[in-house]
MIDOPA-791420 format. One record per residue (C-alpha): y, z, x; residue in three letters. Coordinates in steps of 0.25 Angstrom, whole numbers, padded with zeros to 4 digits, always signed. Each point is the difference from the previous one (the first is absolute). Example, Ala and Ser with C-alpha at 12.3 -4.5 7.8 and 13.67 -1.06 7.14 Angstrom:
2
-0018+0031+0049Ala/+0014-0002+0006Ser/
***
This chain:
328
+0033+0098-0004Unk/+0006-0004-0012Unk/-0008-0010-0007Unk/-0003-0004-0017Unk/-0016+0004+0001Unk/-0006+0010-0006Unk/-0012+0002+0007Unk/-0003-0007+0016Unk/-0012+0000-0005Unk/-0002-0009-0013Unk/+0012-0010+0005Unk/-0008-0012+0003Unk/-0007+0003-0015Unk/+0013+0002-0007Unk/+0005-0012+0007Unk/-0009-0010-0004Unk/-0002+0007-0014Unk/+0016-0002-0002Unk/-0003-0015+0005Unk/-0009-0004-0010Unk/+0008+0006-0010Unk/+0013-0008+0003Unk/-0007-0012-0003Unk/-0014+0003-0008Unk/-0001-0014-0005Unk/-0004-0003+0014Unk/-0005+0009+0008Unk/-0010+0010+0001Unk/-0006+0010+0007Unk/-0017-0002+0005Unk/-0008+0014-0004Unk/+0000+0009+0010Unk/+0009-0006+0008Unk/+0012-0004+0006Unk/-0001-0014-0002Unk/+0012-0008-0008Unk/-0004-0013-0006Unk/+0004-0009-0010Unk/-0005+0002-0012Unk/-0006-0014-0004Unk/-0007-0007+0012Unk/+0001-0015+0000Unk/-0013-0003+0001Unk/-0007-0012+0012Unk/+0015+0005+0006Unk/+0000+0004+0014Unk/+0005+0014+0000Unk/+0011+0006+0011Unk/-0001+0016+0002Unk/+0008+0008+0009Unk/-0005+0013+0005Unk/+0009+0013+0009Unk/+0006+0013+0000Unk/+0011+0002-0011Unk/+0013+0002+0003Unk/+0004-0014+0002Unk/+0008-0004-0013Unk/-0001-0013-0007Unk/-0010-0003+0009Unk/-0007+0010-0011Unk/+0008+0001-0012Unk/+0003-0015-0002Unk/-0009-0009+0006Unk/-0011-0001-0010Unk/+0000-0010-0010Unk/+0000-0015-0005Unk/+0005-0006+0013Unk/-0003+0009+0011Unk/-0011+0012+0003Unk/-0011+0000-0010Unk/-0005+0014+0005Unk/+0006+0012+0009Unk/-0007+0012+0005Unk/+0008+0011+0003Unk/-0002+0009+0010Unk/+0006+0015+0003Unk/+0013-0001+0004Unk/+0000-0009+0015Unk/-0015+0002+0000Unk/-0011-0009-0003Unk/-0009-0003-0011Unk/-0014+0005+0001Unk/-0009-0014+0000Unk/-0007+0005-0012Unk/+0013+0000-0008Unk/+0001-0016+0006Unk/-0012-0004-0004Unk/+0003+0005-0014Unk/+0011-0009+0000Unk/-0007-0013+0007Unk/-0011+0002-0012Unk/+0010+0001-0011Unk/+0009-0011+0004Unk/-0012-0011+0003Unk/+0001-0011-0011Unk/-0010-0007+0008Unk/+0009-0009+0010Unk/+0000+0013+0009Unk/+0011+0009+0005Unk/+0012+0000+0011Unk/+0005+0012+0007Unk/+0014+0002+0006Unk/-0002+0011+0009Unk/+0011+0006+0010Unk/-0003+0002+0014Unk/-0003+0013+0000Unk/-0013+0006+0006Unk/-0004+0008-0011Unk/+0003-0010-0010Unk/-0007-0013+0007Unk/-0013+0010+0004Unk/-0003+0004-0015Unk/+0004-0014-0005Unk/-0011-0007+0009Unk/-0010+0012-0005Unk/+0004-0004-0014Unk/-0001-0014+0003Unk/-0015+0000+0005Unk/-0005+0008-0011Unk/+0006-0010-0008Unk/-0008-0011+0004Unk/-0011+0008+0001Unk/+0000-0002-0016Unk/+0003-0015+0002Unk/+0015+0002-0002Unk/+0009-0012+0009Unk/+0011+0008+0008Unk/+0011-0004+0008Unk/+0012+0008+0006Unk/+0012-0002+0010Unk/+0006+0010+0008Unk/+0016+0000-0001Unk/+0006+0003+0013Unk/+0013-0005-0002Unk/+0009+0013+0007Unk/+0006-0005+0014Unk/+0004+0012+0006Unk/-0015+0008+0003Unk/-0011-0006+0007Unk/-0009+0012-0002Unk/+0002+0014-0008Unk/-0004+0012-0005Unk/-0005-0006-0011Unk/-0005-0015+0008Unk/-0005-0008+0009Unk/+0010-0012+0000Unk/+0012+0000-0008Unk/+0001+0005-0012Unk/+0000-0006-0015Unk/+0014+0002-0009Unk/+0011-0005-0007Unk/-0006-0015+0002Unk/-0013+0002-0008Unk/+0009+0000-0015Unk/+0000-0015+0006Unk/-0015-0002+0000Unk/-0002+0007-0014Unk/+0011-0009-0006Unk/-0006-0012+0007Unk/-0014+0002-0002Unk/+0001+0005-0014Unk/+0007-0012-0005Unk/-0011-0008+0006Unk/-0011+0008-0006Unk/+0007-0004-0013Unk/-0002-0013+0003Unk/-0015+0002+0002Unk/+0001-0004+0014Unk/-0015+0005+0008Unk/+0000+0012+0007Unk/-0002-0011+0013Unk/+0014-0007-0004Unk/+0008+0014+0000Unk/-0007+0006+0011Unk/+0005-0014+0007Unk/+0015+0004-0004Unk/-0001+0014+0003Unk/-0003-0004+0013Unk/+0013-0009+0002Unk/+0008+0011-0007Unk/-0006+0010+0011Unk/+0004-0009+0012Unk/+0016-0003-0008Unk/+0003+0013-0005Unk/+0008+0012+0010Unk/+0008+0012-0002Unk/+0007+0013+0004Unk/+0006+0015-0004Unk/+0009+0010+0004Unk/+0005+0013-0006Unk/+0010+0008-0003Unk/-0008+0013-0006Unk/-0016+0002+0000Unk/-0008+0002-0011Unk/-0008+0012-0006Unk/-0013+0000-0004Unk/-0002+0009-0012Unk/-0013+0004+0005Unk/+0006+0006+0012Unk/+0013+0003-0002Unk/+0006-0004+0011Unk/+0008-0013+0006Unk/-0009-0008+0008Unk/+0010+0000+0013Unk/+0013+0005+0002Unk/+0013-0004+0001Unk/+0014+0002+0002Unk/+0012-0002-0008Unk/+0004-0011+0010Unk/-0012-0005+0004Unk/-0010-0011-0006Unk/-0013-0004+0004Unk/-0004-0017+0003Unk/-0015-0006-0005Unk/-0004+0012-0009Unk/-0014-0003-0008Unk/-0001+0003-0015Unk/-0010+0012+0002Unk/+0014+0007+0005Unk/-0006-0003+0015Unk/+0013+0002+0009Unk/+0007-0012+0008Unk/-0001-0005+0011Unk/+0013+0003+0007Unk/+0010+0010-0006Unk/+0015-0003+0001Unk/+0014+0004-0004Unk/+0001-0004-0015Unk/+0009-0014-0001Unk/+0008-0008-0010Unk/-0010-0008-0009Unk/+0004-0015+0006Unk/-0005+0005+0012Unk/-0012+0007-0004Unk/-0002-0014-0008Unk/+0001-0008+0014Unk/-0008+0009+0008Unk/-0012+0000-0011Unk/+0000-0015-0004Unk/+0003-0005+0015Unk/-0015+0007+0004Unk/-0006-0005-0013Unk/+0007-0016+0004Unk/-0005+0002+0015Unk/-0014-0002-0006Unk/+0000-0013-0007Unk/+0000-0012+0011Unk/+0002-0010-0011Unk/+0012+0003-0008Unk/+0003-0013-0008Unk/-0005+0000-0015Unk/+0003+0008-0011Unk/+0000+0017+0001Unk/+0000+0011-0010Unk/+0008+0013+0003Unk/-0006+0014-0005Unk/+0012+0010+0002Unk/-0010+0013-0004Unk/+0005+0015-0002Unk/-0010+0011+0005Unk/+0002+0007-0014Unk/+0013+0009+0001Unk/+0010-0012+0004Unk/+0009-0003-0009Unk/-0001-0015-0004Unk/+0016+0000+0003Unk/-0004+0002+0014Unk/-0009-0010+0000Unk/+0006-0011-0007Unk/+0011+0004+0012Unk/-0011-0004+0010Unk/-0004-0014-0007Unk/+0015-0003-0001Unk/-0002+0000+0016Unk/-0012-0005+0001Unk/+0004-0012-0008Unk/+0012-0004+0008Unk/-0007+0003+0013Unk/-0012-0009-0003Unk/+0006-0010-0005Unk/+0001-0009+0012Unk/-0012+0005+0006Unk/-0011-0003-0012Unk/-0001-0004-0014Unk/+0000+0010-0009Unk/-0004-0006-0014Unk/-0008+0015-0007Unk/+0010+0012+0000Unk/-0006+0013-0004Unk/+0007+0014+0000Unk/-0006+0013-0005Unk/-0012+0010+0001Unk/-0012-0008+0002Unk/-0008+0010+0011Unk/+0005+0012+0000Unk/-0004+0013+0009Unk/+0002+0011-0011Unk/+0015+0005+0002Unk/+0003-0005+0013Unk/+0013-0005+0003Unk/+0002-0015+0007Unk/-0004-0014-0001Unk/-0009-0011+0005Unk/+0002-0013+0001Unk/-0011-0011-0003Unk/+0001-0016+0001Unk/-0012-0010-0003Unk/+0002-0013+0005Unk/-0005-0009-0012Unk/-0005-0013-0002Unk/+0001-0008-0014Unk/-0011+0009-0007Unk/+0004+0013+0003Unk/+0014-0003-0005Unk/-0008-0006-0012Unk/-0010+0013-0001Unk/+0013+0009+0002Unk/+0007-0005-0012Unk/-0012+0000-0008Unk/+0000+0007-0014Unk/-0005+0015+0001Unk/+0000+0010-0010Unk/-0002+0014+0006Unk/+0010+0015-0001Unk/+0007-0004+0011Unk/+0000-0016+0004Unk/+0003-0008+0015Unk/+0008-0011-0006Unk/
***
């Protein structure tokens, strides 16, 4: 295993340490914790919290500020935060106007969030969540019952977090959360699978010719293993699936073109490039984005996302946001 660590055990702390300190005007991290958050609360706002297993990329390091997530809580790498961590976070983000949760369909993570939640309101504190579930190619996993949570969920946190900012009730974005759930779809493959640094070893093996279809972002192998293709191929074979799950097609579409952490943004600017032609008389694609958004540490690959959108979303989308990394 060659990784840039110093020690598997202190990385989710040296991590979140090296976050704050790339933007300490901003961020900070909660005592005794592994909880990120902004640094100044805007107070009567409702405030939008994410909660997983490190490991993920932006979907960490860049989420947080004005504009998006107000608080994360970081887990060890692909595993979940303990509830008491999440309620340490649902206390310090509640301005009053109550706090929503973006949780990703895994089974640890929606567990201990619901644990969180109820000791929560237990000390009067209003708390909502969604569950994203946006990944078309697993119903049920190792890690779920139903499909699983990815790429799709940087949607909701830029969505809902330009809502917060505009002091809509936790009612009003738990209403759009839901219309994003229902609109939103995606798909991976791989070329290479990750390590985790705890473990040292690649999550599943491949051969130099081979890739593996509907991968997860906890380095969960696909669901069907093929000989490795050119990437227009791979494009059509991923987004075909992904188009085969929206009935109603008019309207206007964003495109998410994600690496998995190790591609090459050549290679996936090679895929949009595709993707763009191809779709072209099949939707209407007026949001591109192309880059690391949700990543599964090293892994070598690509998912692609599409949210069908109506008039707020694109609005929501394009809004202002001021954070390490930004979803413009």
């Amino acid at each position: 295993m060659k990784k840039i660590i110093n020690n598997p055990d202190t990385i989710v702390d040296e991590m979140i340490h090296g976050i704050v300190k790339a933007s300490p005007d901003k961020l900070q991290i909660l005592e005794d914790s592994t909880v990120v958050a902004r640094k100044n609360f805007t107070e009567d706002k409702v405030c939008l919290l994410r909660r997983g297993g490190s490991g993920h990329g932006q979907d960490h390091a860049g989420d947080r500020g004005e504009g998006m997530l107000d608080c994360a809580v970081c887990g060890e790498v692909f595993t979940s935060p303990t509830p008491d961590q999440v309620l340490k976070a649902i206390e310090a983000s509640n301005t009053g106007s109550g706090v929503f949760m973006v949780v990703k369909n895994y089974t640890g993570d929606v567990m201990n969030f619901e644990m969180a939640k109820d000791m929560a309101e237990m000390n009067d504190i209003k708390v909502d969540y969604i569950v994203v579930n946006d990944d078309v190619a697993v119903e049920d996993s190792l890690y779920t019952a139903g499909r699983r949570g990815v790429a799709g969920t940087v949607f909701f946190h830029k969505i809902l977090g330009a809502m917060a900012e505009e002091n809509k009730t936790l009612e009003e974005i738990k209403e759009k959360a839901e219309h994003l759930k229902k609109n939103v779809r995606s798909m991976g493959m791989a070329t290479k699978p990750c390590v985790n640094p705890t473990s040292g070893e690649p999550s599943f093996e491949l051969e130099d010719d081979e890739m593996e279809i509907g991968i997860g972002i906890h380095g969960e192998p696909g669901i069907r293993r093929e000989a490795l293709k050119p990437a227009n191929e791979i494009a059509k074979e991923l987004i075909d699936t992904v188009l085969e799950e929206y009935e109603e097609k008019q309207g206007n579409f964003a495109l998410m073109v994600n690496g998995m952490g190790q591609t090459p943004e050549m290679e996936l600017f090679i895929v949009n490039n595709y993707l763009q032609d191809y779709l072209k008389d099949k939707i209407n694609i007026t949001k591109t984005y192309v880059g690391n958004y949700m990543t599964s540490i090293d892994m070598a690959g690509f998912s692609v996302t599409l949210l069908r959108m109506d008039d707020t979303d694109k609005k929501y989308l394009e809004a202002k946001a001021e954070t390490l990394k930004v979803v413009r």
